[in-house]
N, C-alpha and C positions, 0 to 999 in steps of 0.2 A: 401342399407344401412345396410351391414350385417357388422358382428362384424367376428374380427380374432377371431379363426382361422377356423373357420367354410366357407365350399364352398355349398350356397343353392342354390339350380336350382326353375326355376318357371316350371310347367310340365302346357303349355297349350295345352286344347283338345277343337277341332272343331267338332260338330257334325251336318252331313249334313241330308238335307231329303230332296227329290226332287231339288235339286239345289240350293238350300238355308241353309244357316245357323241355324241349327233346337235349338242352345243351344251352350252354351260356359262353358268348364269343368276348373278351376282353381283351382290347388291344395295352399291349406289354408298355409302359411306362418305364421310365427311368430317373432317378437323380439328375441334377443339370450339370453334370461334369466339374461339379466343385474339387475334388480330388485334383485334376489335373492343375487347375488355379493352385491348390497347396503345395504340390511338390517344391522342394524344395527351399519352404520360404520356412521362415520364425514361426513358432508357435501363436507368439504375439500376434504379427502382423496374421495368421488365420484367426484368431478369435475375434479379431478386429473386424475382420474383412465377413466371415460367415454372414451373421446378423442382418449386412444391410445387403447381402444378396437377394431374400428371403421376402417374398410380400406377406406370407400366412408364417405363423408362430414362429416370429423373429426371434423372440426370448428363447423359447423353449431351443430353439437351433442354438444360441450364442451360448447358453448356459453348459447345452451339448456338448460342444468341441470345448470350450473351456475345463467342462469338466475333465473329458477322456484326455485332452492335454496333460491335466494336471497328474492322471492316472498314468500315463505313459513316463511322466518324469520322477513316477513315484513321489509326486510330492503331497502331504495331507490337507486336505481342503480343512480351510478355521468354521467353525459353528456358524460363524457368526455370515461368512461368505453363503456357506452351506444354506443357510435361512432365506439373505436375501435371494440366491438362487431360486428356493422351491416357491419363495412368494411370487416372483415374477412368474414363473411357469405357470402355477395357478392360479395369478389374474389374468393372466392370456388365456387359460384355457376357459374360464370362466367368461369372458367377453368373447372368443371363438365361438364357446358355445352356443352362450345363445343370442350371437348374432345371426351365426347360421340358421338358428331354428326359427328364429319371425323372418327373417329373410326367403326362405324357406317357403314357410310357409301362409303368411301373411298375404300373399299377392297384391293387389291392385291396394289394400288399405294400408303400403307399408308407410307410406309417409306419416300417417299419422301416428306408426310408433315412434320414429325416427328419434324425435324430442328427446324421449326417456331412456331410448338404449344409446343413445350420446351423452347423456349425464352419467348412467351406468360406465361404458368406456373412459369417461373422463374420470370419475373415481379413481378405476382400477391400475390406472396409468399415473396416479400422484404416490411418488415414494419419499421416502422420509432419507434424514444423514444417513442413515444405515442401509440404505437401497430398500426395505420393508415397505409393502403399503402400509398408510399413512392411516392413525385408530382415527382421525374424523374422516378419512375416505373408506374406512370401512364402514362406517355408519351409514357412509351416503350410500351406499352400495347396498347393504340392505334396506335402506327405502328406497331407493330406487328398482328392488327387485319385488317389492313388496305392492310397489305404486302400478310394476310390469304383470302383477297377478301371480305372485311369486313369495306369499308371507313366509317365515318358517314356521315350521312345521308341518305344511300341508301334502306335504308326499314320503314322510315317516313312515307310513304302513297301509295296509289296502284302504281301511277305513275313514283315513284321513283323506289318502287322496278321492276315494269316492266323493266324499264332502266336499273337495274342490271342486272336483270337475262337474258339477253343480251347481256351484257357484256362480254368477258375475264376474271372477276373476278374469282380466283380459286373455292371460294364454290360456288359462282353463276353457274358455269361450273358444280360442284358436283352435286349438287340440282335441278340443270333443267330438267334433265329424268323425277324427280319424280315429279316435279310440274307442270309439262305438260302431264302426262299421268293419274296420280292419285292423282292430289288435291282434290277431294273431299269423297274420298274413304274414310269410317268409320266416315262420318261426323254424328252427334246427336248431340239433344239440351243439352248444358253445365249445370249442376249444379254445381256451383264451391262452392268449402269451401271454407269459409270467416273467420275472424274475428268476425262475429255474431255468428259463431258455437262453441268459443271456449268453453265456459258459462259449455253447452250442453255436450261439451267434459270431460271437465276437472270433470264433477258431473259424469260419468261413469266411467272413468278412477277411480277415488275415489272409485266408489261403484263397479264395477265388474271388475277392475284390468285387467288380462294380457287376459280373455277373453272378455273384447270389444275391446282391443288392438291386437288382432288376429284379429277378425273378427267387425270389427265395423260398426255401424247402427246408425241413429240419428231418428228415430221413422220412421222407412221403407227409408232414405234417406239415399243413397252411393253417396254424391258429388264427383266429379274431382277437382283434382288438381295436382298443377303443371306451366309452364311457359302459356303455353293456356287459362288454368283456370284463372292465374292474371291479363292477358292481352288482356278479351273479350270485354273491349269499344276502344284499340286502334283503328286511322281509317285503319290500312294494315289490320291485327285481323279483322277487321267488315266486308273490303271486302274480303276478301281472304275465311272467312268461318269454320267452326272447322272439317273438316276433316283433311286428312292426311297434303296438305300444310299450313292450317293453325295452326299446329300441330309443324312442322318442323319451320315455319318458324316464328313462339313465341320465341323459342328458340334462335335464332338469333340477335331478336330486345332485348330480354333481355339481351344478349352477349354485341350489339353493346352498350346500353346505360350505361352499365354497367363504364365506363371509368366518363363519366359527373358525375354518384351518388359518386363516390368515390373521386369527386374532391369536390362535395358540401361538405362531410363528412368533407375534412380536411379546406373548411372554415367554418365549424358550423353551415351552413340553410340548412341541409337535413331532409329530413323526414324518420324516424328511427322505426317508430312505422307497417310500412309495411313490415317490415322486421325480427323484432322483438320485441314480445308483451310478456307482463308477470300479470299475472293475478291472484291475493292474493284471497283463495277460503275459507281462515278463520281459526282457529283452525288449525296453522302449518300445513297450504296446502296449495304450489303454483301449478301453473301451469307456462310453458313457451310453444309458438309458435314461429316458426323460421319460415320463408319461405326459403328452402333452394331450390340446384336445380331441383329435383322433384319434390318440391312442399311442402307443409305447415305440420311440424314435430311438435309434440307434446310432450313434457315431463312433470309429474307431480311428485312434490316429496311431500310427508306428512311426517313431523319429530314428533317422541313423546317426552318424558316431560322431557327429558333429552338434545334434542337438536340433538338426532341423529336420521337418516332416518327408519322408520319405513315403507313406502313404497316410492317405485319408479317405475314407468312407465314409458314408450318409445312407441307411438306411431305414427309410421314411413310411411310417405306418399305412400311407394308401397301398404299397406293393404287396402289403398280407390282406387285408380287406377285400382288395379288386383283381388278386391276381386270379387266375382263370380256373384254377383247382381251389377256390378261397372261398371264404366265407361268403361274400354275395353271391357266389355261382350256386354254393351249397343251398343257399335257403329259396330259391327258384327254382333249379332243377328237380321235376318230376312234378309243379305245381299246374294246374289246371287253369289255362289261361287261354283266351282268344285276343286277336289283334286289334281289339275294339276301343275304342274314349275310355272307357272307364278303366281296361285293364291297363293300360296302355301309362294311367295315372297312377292305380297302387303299385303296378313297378318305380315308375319314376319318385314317389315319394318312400318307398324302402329305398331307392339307391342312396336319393339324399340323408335318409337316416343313418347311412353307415359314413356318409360324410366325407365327400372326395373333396381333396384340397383345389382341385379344378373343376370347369365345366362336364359336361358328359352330355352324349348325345347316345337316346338309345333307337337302337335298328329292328325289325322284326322282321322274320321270315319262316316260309313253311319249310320244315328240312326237307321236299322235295323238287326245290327251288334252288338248292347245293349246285 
């Protein structure tokens, strides 16, 4: 989720001891100082400006500060805004997804997907008068994900998905290596952020600004979040487990369903508030929660007595994921690992399954190499 024109890397370090995972090193990231760009400007000219800061979930950012904007002026968002808001977030998050994952992990035959996750992209990206994606781009969207190895229904429940992955289906074909050798690699109990945390959020963000949004805590708790984290009662999700395949294959069910919400959207009985929440914190202070494809983003804007932005926050779901007491350090530490090709590979494809919005580069060392 980084901002042009900045290129940030994530520098992950494995440190072993005896054959084990002794400690996981994660170098602290940050928001790109958008905050200091808002002071003092129009609410306008920041919802303006956010969006095309933004190379990864431009939507899901613009929709952010618009939101918590509109919260901070106590003003009530129309249905109808509200709509086209959650559709755009979730055809982005739907195209994030899984562009990341044949990207991912496609390697050397990615060109030949290329074709069809560019017709998918260009679907999800046609909106209608209403800002809505468009009912014949949503059509294309599911054949097109359908054409990707991706029919509906085929990861409804253990049974289905077994039948896929089975299959012919191209990602089913993608995906089978890793679900058959290491689904359960970097499995740990999920703390997910929720909606109960925003409260909790948006009072720090206020009070210590771009240092709990660097490094944030909720009284010693670093939830997960992300497609995993929203999707731990489904029944695949329940049997499949949270490690590496149920990890990967969140990602998917949220892909495949994504076609149905966007069709409720433009009859008017979706539910809109899991996707997007806004949260009036008093005294010209909103907050907004997006759930985008990472996972659950946070902007707070506070305006002073004038009506223009006096602070603005951005914080960005890789900061819980990757920070250093977080969810990726959790599901490595104490695991049994050598510094070998092959290990060296099921880390690198759990990191990308928790899906950093930049590069990452991972280090290994003995912890008596300190």
């Amino acid at each position: 989720m980084n901002a042009v024109p900045r290129d940030d890397r994530i520098a992950i370090g494995i440190v072993l001891s005896g054959g084990r995972v002794a400690g996981v090193e994660i170098t602290a990231r940050r928001p790109t100082g958008v905050g200091r760009l808002a002071q003092g400007r129009s609410g306008e000219a920041v919802t303006a400006l956010v969006p095309r800061l933004f190379a990864l979930c431009a939507a899901a950012q613009g929709v952010a500060a618009a939101t918590a904007l509109s919260a901070a002026r106590g003003e009530r968002v129309s249905a109808a805004v509200a709509a086209a808001q959650a559709s755009a977030v979730l055809a982005e998050r739907l195209v994030e997804l899984l562009r990341g994952t044949i990207t991912t992990l496609a390697g050397p035959a990615l060109p030949s997907w290329a074709p069809l996750l560019r017709d998918v992209i260009a679907a999800a990206r046609r909106v209608d008068q209403h800002g809505l994606v468009a009912a014949d781009a949503i059509d294309e969207i599911e054949r097109g994900l359908a054409a990707l190895g991706l029919p509906a229904g085929c990861l409804d429940d253990a049974d289905a998905c077994g039948a896929w992955l089975a299959s012919a289906a191209p990602l089913a074909v993608l995906h089978r290596p890793l679900l058959s050798a290491d689904a359960a690699f970097g499995a740990s109990v999920i703390d997910a952020l929720t909606a109960h945390d925003d409260a909790a959020i948006g009072d720090q963000l206020a009070r210590r600004g771009a240092a709990f949004a660097s490094r944030p805590d909720l009284v010693g708790r670093v939830p997960e979040t992300g497609a995993l984290a929203r999707l731990m009662t489904h029944p695949l999700i329940q049997n499949t487990g949270a490690g590496l395949a149920g990890r990967l294959l969140a990602r998917l069910v949220e892909v495949a369903a994504t076609p149905a919400r966007l069709r409720a959207l433009r009859r008017g009985d979706a539910e809109i508030g899991d996707v997007v929440r806004s949260i009036p914190l008093g005294d010209g202070i909103g907050l907004a929660a997006v759930e985008c494809a990472r996972g659950r983003l946070h902007h707070l804007v506070a305006l002073d007595r004038n009506g223009l932005i006096r602070q603005f926050e951005i914080l960005a779901p890789t900061e819980w994921n990757f920070h250093p007491q977080g969810p990726l350090a959790r599901a490595l530490i104490g695991r049994a690992l050598r510094d070998t090709e092959a290990d060296r590979g099921r880390v690198a494809h759990l990191v990308a399954a928790f899906d950093p919005c930049v590069g990452f580069d991972l280090h290994w060392r003995e912890a008596a190499d300190a």
